[in-house]
N, C-alpha and C positions, 0 to 999 in steps of 0.2 A: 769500270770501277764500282764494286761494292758499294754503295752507302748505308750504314744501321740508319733507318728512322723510327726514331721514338714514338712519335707521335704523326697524326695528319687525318683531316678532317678534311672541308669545301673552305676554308676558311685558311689556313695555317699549317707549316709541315717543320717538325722539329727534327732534326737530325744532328748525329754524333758526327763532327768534322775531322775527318783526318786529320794528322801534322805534316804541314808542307803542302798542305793544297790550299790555292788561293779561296779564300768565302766570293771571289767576283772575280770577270775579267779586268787582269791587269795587263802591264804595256809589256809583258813576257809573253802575254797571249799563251802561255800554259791552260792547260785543262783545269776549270775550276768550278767548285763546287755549285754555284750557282745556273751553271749552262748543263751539268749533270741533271741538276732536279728537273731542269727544263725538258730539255729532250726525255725523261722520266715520263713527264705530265703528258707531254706530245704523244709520246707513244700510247700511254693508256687512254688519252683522250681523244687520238684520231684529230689533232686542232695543231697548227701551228702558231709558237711565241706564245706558247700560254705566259700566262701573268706571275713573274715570282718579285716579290720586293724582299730587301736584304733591311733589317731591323739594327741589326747591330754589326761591328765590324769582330772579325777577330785576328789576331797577325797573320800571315802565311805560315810562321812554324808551329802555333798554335794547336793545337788540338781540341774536343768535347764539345760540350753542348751549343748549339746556336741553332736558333730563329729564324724562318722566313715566314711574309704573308703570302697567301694565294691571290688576294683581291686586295682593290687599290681601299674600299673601307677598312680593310684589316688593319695594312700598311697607315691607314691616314692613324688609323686607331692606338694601333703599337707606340707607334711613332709621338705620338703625344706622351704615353706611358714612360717613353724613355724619356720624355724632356722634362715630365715632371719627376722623374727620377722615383717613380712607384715599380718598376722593373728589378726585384733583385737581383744580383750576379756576383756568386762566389767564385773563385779561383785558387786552385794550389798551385804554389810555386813550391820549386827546392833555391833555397838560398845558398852564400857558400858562406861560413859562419854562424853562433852561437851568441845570438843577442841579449842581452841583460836585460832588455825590455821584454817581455813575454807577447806583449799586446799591447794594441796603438792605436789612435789617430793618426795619420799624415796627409797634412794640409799645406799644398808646397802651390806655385803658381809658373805652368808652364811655357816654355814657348817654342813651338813649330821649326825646325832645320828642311825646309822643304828640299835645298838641294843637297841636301844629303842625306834627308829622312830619316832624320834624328829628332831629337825631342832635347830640350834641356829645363832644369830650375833657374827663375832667376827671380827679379826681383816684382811684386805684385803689380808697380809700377809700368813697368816693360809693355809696349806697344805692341798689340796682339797678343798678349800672354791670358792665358786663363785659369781659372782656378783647378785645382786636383784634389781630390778627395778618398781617401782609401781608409777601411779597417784591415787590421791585420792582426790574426793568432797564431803563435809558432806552436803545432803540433808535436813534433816530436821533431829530436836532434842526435844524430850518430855518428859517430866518429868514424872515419876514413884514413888509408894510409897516402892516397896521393891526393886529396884535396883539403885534407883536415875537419872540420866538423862543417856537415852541410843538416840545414833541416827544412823538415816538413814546415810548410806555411800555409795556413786557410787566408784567403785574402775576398775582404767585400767591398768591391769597387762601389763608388761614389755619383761617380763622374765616369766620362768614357773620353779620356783623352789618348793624342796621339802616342801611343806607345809609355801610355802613362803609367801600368805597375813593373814594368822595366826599370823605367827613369827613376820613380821615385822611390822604389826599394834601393838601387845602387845608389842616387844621394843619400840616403842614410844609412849607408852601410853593410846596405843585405844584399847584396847583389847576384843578381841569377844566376845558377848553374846553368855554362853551355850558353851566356849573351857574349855575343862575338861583337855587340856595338856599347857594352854599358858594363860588363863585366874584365876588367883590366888583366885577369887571371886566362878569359880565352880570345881577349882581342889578340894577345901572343902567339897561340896554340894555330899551327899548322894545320891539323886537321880537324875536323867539321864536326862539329857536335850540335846536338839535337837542343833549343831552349828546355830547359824544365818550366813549364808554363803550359799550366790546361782549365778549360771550362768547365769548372767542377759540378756546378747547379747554378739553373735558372727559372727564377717566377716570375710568374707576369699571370695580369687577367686576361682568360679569352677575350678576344675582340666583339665576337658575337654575344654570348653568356655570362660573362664579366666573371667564370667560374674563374675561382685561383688553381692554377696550374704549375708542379715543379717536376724539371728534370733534371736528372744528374750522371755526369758519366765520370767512369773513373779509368787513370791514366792507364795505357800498356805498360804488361808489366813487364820493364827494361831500364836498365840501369840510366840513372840512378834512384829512378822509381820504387822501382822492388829490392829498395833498403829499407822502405817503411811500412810500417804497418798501418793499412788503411781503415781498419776496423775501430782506430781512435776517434775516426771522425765522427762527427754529432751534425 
């Protein structure tokens, strides 16, 4: 498999991730992105098990930009960046609906469904629940004959919770095009749709040169994608 990489130095290699391939091996033991860049490295470097550390997650149907380090200082380095939350990460989603709210905070507090890898809102109180934090600007909104009005969404994650701008766009009523676990419109639907949910940019300082670094990729163009026009974006 093809991967675009954006970027890659001795330190860090940025690549645009497919939709539908795992960022790491999971318990499908499917081909995943992480053991691609590997064997990548192996082959250019004549070295087995070179070193990749995964920074951030992204879901399996996911797609765009993400992060690995080459080296365990990269990794230790990143990895602080995200915890102090100095790592930007935008995302577009397609919603299904026309919100009155243009733009937002939401500040909701989650909690983990491990057996069934789910995510829900509940109360801040809630043992094991954690906070979520997301901005959100509805770009543009266009009407449709079989799903009614869906729109363009920029979203800047906060927080990196499980399955968190899923969750917390459908508690308030935005709910993703094509979520078969959070969207009540395609938990119904028989056949299988793609999430609308991609990695649209991301900043972080190099680990080595503390230079500010942004990439950004934009979705394939395929329904219901390419109903909008992405040239809105800022």
């Amino acid at each position: 498999m093809d991967i675009n990489i954006f970027y890659e130095d001795n330190h860090i290699i940025v690549v645009d991730k497919p939709p539908k391939l795992p960022c790491q091996r999971d318990k499908t033991e499917d081909t995943d992105l992480l053991s691609i860049l590997q064997e990548k490295l192996s082959k250019e470097h004549n070295t087995k098990n070179p070193y990749i550390g995964l920074i951030h997650r992204l879901d399996r149907p996911v797609g765009g930009v993400i992060l690995y380090a080459k080296t365990k200082f990269s990794n230790s380095n990143l990895s602080r960046q995200v915890q102090e939350r100095s790592i930007n990460k935008e995302y577009l989603a397609i919603i299904c609906g026309n919100p009155e709210e243009r733009s937002g905070t939401l500040k909701d507090y989650l909690l983990k469904l491990r057996t069934i890898n789910m995510s829900k809102v509940v109360n801040k109180d809630t043992k094991g629940s954690k906070e979520a934090i997301l901005d959100y600007n509805i770009i543009e909104t266009i009407e449709t004959e079989e799903f009614g009005p869906l729109s363009l969404v920029k979203v800047n994650l906060k927080t990196g919770r499980h399955h968190q701008i899923r969750v917390q766009l459908s508690h308030h009523k935005m709910p993703l095009w094509g979520d078969t676990k959070y969207n009540k419109t395609f938990t119904k639907r028989k056949e299988w749709n793609q999430i609308a949910l991609w990695s649209h940019s991301l900043t972080f300082n190099h680990p080595k040169n503390n230079k500010e670094l942004t990439f950004k990729s934009i979705p394939y163009n395929e329904y219901p994608w390419n109903l909008f026009n992405f040239s809105l974006l800022v």
